[in-house]
C-alpha positions in Angstrom: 213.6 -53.2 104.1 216.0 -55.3 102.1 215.1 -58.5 102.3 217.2 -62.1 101.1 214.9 -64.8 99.8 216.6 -68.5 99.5 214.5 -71.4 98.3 213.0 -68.7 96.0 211.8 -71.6 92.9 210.4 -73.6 95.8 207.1 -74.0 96.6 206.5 -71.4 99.6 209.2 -68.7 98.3 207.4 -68.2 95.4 204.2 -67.7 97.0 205.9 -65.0 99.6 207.7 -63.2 96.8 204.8 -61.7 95.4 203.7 -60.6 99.4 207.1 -58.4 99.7 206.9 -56.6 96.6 203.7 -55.5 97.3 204.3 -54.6 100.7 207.1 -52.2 98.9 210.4 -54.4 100.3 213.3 -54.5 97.9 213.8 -58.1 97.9 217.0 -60.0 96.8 216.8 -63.1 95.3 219.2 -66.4 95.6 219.0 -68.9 92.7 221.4 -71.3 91.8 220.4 -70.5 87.9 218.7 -67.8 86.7 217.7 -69.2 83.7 214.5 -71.0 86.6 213.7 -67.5 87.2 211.3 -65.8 85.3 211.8 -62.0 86.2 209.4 -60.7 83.2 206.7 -61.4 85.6 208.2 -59.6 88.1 207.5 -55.3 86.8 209.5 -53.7 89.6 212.7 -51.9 90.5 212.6 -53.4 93.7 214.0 -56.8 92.6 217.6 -58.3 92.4 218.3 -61.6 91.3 221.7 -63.4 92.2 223.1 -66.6 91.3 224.2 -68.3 94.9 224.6 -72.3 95.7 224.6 -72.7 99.1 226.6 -75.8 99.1 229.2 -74.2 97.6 231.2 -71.7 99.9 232.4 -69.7 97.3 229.0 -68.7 95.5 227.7 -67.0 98.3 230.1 -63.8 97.7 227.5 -62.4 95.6 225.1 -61.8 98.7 225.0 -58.0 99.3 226.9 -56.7 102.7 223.4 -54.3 103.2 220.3 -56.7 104.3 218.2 -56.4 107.3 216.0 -59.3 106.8 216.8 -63.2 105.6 214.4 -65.9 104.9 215.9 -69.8 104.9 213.7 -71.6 102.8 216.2 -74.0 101.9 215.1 -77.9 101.7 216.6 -81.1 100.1 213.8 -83.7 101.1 212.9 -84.8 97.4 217.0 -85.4 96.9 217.2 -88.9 95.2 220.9 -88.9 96.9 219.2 -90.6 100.2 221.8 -88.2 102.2 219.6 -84.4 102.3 220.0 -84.2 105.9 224.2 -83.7 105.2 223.3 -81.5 102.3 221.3 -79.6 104.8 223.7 -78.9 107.3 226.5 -77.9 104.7 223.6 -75.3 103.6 222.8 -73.7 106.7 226.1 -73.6 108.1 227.8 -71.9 104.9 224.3 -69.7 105.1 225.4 -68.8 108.7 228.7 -68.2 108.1 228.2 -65.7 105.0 225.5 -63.8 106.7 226.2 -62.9 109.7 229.1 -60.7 108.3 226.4 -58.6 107.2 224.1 -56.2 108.6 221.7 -58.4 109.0 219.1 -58.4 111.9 216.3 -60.9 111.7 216.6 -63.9 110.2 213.3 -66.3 109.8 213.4 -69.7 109.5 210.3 -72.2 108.2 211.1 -75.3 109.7 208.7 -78.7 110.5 206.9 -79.3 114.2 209.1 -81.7 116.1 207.8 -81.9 119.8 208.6 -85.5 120.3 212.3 -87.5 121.0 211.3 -89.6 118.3 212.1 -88.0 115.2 212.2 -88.7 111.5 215.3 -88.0 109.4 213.3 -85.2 107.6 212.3 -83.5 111.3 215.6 -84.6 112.8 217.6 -82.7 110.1 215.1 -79.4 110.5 215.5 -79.3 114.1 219.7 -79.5 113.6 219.2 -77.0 110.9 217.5 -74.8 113.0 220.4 -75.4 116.3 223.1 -74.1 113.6 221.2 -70.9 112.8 220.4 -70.2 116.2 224.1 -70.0 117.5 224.6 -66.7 115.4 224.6 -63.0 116.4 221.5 -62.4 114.7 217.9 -62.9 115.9 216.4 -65.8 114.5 212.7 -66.9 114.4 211.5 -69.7 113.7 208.1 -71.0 112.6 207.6 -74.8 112.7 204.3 -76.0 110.1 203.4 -79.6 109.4 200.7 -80.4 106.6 200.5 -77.4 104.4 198.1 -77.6 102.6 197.2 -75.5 99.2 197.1 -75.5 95.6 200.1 -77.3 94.2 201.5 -77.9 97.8 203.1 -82.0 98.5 200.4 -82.9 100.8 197.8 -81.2 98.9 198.7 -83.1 95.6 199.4 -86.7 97.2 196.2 -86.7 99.1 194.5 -85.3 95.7 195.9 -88.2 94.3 194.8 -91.0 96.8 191.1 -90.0 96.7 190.7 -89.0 92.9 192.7 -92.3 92.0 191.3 -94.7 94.8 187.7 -95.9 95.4 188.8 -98.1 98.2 192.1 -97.9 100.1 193.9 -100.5 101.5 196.2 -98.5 104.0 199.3 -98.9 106.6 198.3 -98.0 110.0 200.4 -94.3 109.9 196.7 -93.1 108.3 196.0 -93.0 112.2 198.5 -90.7 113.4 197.3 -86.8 113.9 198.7 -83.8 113.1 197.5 -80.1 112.4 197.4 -79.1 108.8 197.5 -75.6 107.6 196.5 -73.2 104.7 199.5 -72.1 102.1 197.8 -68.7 103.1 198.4 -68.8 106.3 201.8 -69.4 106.5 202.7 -66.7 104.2 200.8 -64.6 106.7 202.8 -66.3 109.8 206.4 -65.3 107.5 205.3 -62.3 106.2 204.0 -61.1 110.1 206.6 -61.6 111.6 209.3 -59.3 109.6 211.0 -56.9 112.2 208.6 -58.1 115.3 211.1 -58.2 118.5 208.7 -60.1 120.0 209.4 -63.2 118.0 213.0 -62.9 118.0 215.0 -66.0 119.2 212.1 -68.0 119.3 210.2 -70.7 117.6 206.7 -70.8 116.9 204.2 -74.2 115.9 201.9 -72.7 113.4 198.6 -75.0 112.3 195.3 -74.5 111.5 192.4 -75.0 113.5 191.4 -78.7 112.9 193.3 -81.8 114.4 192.5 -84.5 112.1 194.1 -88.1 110.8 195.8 -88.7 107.7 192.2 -90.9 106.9 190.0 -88.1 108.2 192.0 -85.6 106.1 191.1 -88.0 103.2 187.6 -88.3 103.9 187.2 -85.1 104.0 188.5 -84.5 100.9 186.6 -86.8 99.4 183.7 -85.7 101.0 184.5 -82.0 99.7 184.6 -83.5 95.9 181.6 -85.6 96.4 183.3 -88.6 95.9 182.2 -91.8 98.1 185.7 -93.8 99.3 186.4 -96.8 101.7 189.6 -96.6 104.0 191.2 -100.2 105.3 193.8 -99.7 107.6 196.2 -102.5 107.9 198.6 -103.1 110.8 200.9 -105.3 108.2 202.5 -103.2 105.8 206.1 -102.1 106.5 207.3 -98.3 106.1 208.9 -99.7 102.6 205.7 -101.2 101.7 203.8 -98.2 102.7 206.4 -96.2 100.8 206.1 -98.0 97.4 202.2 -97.4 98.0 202.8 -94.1 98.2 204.8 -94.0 94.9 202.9 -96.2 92.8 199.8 -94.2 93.4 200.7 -90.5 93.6 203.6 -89.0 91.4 205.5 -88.7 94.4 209.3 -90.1 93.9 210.2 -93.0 95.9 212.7 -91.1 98.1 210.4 -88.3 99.1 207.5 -91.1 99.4 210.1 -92.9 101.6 211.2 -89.6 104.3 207.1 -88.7 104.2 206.3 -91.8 105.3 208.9 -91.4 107.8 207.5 -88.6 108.8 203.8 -89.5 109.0 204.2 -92.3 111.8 205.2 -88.8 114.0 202.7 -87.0 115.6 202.7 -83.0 114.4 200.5 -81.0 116.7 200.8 -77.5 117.9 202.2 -76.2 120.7 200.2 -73.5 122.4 201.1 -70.3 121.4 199.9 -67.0 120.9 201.4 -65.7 117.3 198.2 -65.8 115.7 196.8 -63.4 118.0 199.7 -61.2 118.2 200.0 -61.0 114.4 195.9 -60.6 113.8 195.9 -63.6 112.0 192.3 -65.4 111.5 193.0 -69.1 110.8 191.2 -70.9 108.2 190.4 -73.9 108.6 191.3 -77.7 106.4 187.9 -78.0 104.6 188.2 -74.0 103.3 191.9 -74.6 102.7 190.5 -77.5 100.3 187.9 -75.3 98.6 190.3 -72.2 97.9 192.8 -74.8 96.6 190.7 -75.8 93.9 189.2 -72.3 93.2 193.2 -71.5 92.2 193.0 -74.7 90.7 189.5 -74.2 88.5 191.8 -70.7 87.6 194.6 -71.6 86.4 196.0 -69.5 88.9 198.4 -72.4 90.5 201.3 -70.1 91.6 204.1 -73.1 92.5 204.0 -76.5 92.4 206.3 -78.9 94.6 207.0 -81.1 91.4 209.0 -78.2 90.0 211.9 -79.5 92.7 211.4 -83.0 92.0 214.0 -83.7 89.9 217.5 -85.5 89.2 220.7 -83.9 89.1 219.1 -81.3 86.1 218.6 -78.5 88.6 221.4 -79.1 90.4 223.9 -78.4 87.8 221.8 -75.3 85.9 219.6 -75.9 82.8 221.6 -73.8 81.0 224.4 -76.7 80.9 221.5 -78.6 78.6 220.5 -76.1 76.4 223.2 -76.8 73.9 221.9 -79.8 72.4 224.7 -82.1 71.4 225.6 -83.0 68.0 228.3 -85.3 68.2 227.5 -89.5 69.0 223.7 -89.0 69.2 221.2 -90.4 67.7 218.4 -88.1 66.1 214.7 -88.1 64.8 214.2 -85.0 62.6 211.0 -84.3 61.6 209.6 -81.5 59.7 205.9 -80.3 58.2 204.3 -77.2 57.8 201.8 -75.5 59.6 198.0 -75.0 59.1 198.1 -72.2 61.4 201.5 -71.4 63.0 199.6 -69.4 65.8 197.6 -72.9 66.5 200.3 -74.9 66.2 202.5 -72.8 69.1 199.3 -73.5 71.1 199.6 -77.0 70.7 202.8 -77.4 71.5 202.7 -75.4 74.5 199.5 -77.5 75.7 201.4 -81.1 75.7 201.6 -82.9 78.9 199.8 -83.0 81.4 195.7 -83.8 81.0 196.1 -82.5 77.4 198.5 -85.3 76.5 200.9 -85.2 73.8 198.2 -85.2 70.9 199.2 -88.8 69.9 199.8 -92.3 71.4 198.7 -90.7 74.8 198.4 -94.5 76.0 202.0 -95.3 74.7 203.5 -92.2 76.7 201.8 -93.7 79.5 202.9 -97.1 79.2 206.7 -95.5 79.2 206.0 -93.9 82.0 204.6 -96.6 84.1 207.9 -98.7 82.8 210.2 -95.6 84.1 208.4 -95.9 87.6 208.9 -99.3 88.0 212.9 -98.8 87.6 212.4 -96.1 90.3 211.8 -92.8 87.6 209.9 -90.2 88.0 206.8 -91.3 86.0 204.3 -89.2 84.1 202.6 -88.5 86.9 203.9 -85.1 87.9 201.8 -83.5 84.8 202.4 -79.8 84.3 201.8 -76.7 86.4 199.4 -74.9 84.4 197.6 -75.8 80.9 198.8 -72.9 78.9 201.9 -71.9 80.0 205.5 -73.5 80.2 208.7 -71.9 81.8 212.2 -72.7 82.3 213.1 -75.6 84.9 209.1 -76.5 85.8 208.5 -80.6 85.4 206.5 -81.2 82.5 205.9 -85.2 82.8 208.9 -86.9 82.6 210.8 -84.0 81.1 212.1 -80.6 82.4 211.3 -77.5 80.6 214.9 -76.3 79.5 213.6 -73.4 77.1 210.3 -72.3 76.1 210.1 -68.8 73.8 206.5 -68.0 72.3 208.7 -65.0 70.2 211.4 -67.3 68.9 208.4 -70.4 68.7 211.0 -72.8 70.6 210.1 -75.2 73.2 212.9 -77.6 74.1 212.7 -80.4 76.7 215.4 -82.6 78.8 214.4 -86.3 79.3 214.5 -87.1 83.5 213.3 -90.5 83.1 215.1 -93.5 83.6 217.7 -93.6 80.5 221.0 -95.4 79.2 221.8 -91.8 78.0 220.6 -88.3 77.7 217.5 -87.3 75.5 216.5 -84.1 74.4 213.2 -83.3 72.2 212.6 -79.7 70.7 210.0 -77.9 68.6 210.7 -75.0 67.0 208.5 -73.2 63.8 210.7 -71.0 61.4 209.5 -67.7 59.8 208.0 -70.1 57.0 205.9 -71.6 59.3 207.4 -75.2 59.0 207.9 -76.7 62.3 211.0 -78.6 62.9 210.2 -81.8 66.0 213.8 -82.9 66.6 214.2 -85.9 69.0 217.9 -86.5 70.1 219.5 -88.9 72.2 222.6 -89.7 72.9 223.9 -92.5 74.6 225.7 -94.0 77.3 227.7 -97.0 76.3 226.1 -100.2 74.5 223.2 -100.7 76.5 222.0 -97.0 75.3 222.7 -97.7 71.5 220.4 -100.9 72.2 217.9 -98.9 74.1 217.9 -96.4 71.1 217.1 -98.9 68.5 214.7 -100.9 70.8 212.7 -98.3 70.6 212.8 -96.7 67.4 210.0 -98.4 65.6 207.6 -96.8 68.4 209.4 -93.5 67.6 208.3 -93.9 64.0 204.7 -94.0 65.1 204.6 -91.4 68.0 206.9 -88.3 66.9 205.3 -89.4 62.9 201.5 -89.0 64.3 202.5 -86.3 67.2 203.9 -83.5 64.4 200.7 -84.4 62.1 198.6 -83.3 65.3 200.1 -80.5 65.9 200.9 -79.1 62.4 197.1 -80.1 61.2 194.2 -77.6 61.6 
C-alpha cells in the first residue's frame, strides 16, 4: 500500500516508520524541512520524502493524488505560542481538505482518551480534531492512548526525571488521579494493526495497557524498578501554576507543555472496553516491562526518537536551513583556532558534547547558564542529547539545536534556543590540516544584546579558551 506519514520527526512517527518499510509499504513522507530528515538511514526504494506545512494551504500540493492509507500524527502541545489547540484545527481541517481529493481510503488517527465532559485544552483540542476528520468521505479510525510510555517518550522522561532527581517529593494532589499507561510498542502494534481492517473503520478505539495505576504509584514503581528508595507527599495546596512550575523546574520539560500536562493529569484517562487487542492478536505488556525494555534501549544506545527533538522555539518552525548561513554582518564573533592531536579524536569529542558528557570544560558554568535561562522561562540544559555518539540535523542538543552535523566535511554547527537578546550560533569545523576552527557568533538584537554580549565575554574567554584545548589535546 501507499501510505502518507505526518508528524514523521515526532516521537511515534518515527518509531512506525521503520514498521512499514519492513512490512514492504511504500511510504510517503510529510516534513516541513527536509534538512530534519535523515534519509541515509533509510536503504530503500520504497521511500518518498516531501516538504508539506500543514498550516499553510498551499504546501500541501505536493501530496500525491495515489494513497490508500494516511496516518495524522500531527500535534502542537509543546507550542510556546499558548494557542496549539487553533494551530490544530487549521492543521486537520487543511489535512481534510487536501486528502480527501485523493484516492484515499483509510485514514488513522492517534488521538488522547477523553471519556469525561470535563476536558483539558490538550484533550479538548484532540477530541475537535478528531470531529473534523470524521466528517470526510473517507473511513477514519481512531485510536485514543494516554500515558505512553517508552524510551525517550514525555511521560517516560518526566517521570525519569522526578525519581532519579527527587529523594522525597512534595507533590499537588493530581499524583492521585488514574489513568492507563501503555508501551511505545504497543501502540505501534495498535497503528500498524489496524491498516486496511474494515472492522475499525469509523470508529474510535481506547488503547492502554494492562495496569491502572496513579501518577504516585507509576512513580514508585519506577523507583522501585531502579532500586531507588523515595518518599511521596501529596499536598492539597498547590495550584495548577504551582504544580506546573514544579513540573518545569525539576524535569526539562518547558513551562507550556508542563502547564497543558498538568492540565491534563487532574483528568482521569482510563479505557473503555473494547476488544481491538483481541481482534488484532495483540498481547499487552504491561507498565513495569514497559520500564525494563525502556532502559534496555536506553543501556543500547538504541533510543529511536525523543520528545525533546519537538521542543523547541520558532527554529523548526521556519526550517533549519534558514540558519545555516551564519551571518557576517553586525555580529559579534569568538574565533578560535588550534590544531589537533588526533583529528579522528577530536571529531569524537566534538560529536560527544552535551548531554552527560558535557562540554569538556566549565561543565558547572554551562549549567549555571542554563539554570539562569530556565528561570526567564528557556528551555534549560535539561533536555540533554538523544544519543551519546551521534548528532543529526534539527534534534535538541541542550540549549541548542543541531543545525548541521557532517563527520565527512568535520562540521558541527549549532543554533542557540535559549533565552537571548539576539541570535547565537557556535560551529566547529577541522580543515584538511587538521586545525580545528571553534567559532562563536552572536548577533544582536538592539542595545540590550550588545550589553548582553559584553556581559558575558570575559566568561567566553575562559569557556570556548579551555573547551578547544579539550578537545584539540590528546
Amino acid at each position: 500500500m501507499k501510505i502518507l506519514l505526518t508528524g514523521v520527526t515526532g516521537y511515534i512517527a518515527q518509531r512506525l516508520l521503520p514498521v512499514l518499510l519492513q512490512n514492504g509499504h511504500h511510504v510517503v513522507c510529510c516534513v516541513r524541512d527536509k534538512n530534519r530528515f535523515n534519509i541515509k538511514d533509510y536503504a530503500t526504494a520504497n521511500l518518498t520524502v516531501i516538504e508539506a506545512d500543514f498550516l499553510e494551504k498551499d504546501s500541501l500540493k505536493n501530496i500525491p493524488n495515489d494513497i490508500d492509507i494516511a496516518y495524522y500524527l500531527i500535534h502542537s502541545m509543546s507550542t510556546r505560542t499558548g494557542h496549539f489547540e487553533d494551530m490544530e484545527e487549521i492543521c486537520a481541517t487543511n489535512f481534510k481538505e487536501r486528502i480527501q481529493n485523493t484516492t484515499i481510503k483509510q485514514v488513522i488517527y492517534l488521538s488522547g482518551i477523553a471519556n469525561v465532559k470535563d476536558l483539558s485544552k490538550h484533550l479538548s483540542s484532540r477530541k475537535n480534531v478528531e470531529s473534523i476528520l470524521s466528517d470526510s468521505p473517507f473511513a477514519l479510525t481512531t485510536l485514543r492512548a494516554g500515558i505512553i510510555v517508552g524510551s525517550g517518550s514525555a511521560s517516560f522522561e518526566i517521570i525519569r526525571d522526578l525519581v532519579e532527581k527527587l529523594p522525597i517529593m512534595i507533590t499537588p494532589r493530581w499524583l492521585k488521579t488514574k489513568c492507563q499507561p501503555i508501551a511505545i510498542r504497543n501502540v505501534i502494534e495498535f497503528l500498524n494493526g489496524v491498516i486496511g481492517s474494515v472492522a475499525t473503520y469509523n470508529k474510535s478505539f481506547d488503547i492502554g495497557g494492562p495496569n491502572i495505576l496513579s501518577y504516585k504509584e507509576m512513580l514508585l514503581r519506577f523507583a522501585k524498578i531502579r532500586g531507588l528508595k523515595r518518599k511521596i507527599f501529596i499536598v492539597p495546596v498547590m495550584t495548577p501554576k504551582i504544580s506546573s512550575y514544579w513540573l518545569y523546574f525539576v524535569t526539562s520539560t518547558s513551562f507550556s507543555l508542563a502547564k497543558n500536562l498538568v492540565d491534563s493529569m487532574k483528568v482521569e484517562v482510563i479505557c473503555k472496553p473494547n476488544n481491538l487487542a483481541e481482534l488484532l492478536h495483540i498481547s499487552l505488556i504491561d507498565y513495569d516491562t514497559s520500564i525494563k525494555l525502556a532502559f534496555d534501549k536506553i543501556e543500547q544506545n538504541q533510543v529511536l526518537s525523543s520528545w525533546k527533538d519537538a521542543q523547541t522555539s520558532g527554529l523548526l518552525r521556519k526550517g533549519i536551513s534558514k540558519f545555516i548561513e551564519v551571518p557576517v554582518n553586525g555580529c559579534f564573533k569568538d574565533i578560535r583556532k588550534k590544531q589537533v592531536a588526533n583529528s579522528e579524536t577530536a571529531l569524537n569529542k566534538i560529536w560527544s558534547i552535551g548531554g552527560k558528557t558535557g562540554w569538556h570544560f566549565g561543565n558547572w558554568l554551562w549549567e549555571l547558564r542554563g539554570f539562569l535561562d530556565q528561570l526567564v522561562g528557556g528551555v534549560g540544559m535539561r533536555r540533554g542529547r538523544k544519543s551519546s555518539t551521534e548528532i543529526f540535523p534539527g534534534e535538541a542538543l541542550d540549549f541548542w539545536r543541531v543545525l548541521l552535523a557532517n563527520k565527512a566535511e568535520k562540521r558541527l554547527l549549532l543554533y542557540a534556543e535559549m533565552k537571548l537578546p539576539g541570535e547565537a550560533w557556535l560551529e566547529f569545523k577541522i580543515d584538511e590540516n587538521n586545525l580545528l576552527t571553534q567559532t562563536a557568533t552572536f548577533r544582536p538584537l538592539g542595545v540590550w544584546g550588545r550589553l548582553y554580549w559584553y556581559s558575558v565575554f570575559p566568561f567566553h574567554g575562559l569557556i570556548f579558551n579551555g573547551m578547544i584545548k579539550k578537545i584539540a589535546g590528546k
